[in-house]
C-alpha positions as CSV (number, residue, x, y, z in Angstrom):
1,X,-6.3,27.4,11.0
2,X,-4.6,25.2,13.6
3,X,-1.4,23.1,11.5
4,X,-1.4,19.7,13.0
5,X,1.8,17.6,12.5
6,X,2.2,15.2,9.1
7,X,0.4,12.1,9.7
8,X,1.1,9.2,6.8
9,X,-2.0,10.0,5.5
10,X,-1.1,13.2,4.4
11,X,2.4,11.7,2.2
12,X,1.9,11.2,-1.0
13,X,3.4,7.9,-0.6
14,X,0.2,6.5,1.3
15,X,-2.1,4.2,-0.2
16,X,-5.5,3.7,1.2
17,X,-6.3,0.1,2.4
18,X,-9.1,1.0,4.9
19,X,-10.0,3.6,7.3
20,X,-7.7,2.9,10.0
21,X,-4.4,1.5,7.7
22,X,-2.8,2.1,4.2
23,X,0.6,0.8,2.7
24,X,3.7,3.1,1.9
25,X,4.7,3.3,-1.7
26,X,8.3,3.6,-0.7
27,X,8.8,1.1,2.4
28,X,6.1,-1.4,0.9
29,X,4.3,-2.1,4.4
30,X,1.3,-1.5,6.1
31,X,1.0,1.7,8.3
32,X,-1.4,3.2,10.7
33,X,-3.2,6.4,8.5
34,X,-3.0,8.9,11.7
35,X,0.7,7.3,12.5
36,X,3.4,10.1,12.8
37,X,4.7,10.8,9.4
38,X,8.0,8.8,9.0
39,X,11.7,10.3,7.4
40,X,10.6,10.0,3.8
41,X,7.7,12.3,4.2
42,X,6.9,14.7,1.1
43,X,3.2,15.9,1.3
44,X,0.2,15.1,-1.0
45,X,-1.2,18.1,-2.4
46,X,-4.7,18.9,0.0
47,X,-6.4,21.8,0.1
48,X,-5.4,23.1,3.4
49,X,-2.1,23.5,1.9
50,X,-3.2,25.9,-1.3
51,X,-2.5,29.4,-1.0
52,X,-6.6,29.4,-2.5
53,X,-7.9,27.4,0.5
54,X,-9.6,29.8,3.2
55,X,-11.1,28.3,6.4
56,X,-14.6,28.9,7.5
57,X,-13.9,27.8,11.0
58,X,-15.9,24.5,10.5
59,X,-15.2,21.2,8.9
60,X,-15.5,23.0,5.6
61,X,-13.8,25.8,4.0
62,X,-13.7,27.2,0.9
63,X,-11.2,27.3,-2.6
64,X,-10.6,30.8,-3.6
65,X,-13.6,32.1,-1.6
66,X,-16.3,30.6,-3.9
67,X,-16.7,26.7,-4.0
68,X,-16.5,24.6,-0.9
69,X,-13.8,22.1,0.0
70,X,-13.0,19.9,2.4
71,X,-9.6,20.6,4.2
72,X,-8.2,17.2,3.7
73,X,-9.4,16.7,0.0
74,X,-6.7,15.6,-2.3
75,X,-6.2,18.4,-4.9
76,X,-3.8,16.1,-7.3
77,X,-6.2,17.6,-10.3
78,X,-6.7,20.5,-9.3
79,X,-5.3,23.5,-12.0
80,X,-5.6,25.7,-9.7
81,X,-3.2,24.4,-7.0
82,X,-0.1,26.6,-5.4
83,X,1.1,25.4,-2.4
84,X,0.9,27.9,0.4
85,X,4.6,27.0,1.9
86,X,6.6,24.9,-0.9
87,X,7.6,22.0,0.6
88,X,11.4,20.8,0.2
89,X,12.2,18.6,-2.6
């Protein structure tokens, strides 16, 4: 799996307004989603990041080799979630 560089969508900061903009949590403005990521980046657990996540080569891939997920889904709930590199606190 290619890594592309963090975009603000993927901070865990980033609120969703619509499908082109959000706001940041931390700088309380409005952002472009696929903007470069800014200094206060810290990333939102997503299942391309879990050490469970496997790639089919397609748009999906699957969670531990059984259920299918979406690289970019959010995996805030998930129990099962272990970050494949541990991001710095």
């Amino acid at each position: 799996m290619s890594v592309k560089a963090p975009c603000h969508q993927d901070c865990r900061e980033y609120i969703q307004v619509d499908v082109f903009r959000g706001m940041c949590r931390v700088k309380e403005g409005y952002l472009v989603s696929d903007a470069g990521a800014c200094e206060l980046f810290f990333p939102e657990k997503k299942c391309r990041l879990c050490s469970s996540y496997r790639d089919s080569g397609g748009e999906l891939g699957t969670c531990g080799g059984k259920t299918p997920a979406y690289p970019g889904m959010i995996a805030k709930t998930c129990e099962n979630f272990e970050w494949e590199v541990p991001p710095d606190e």
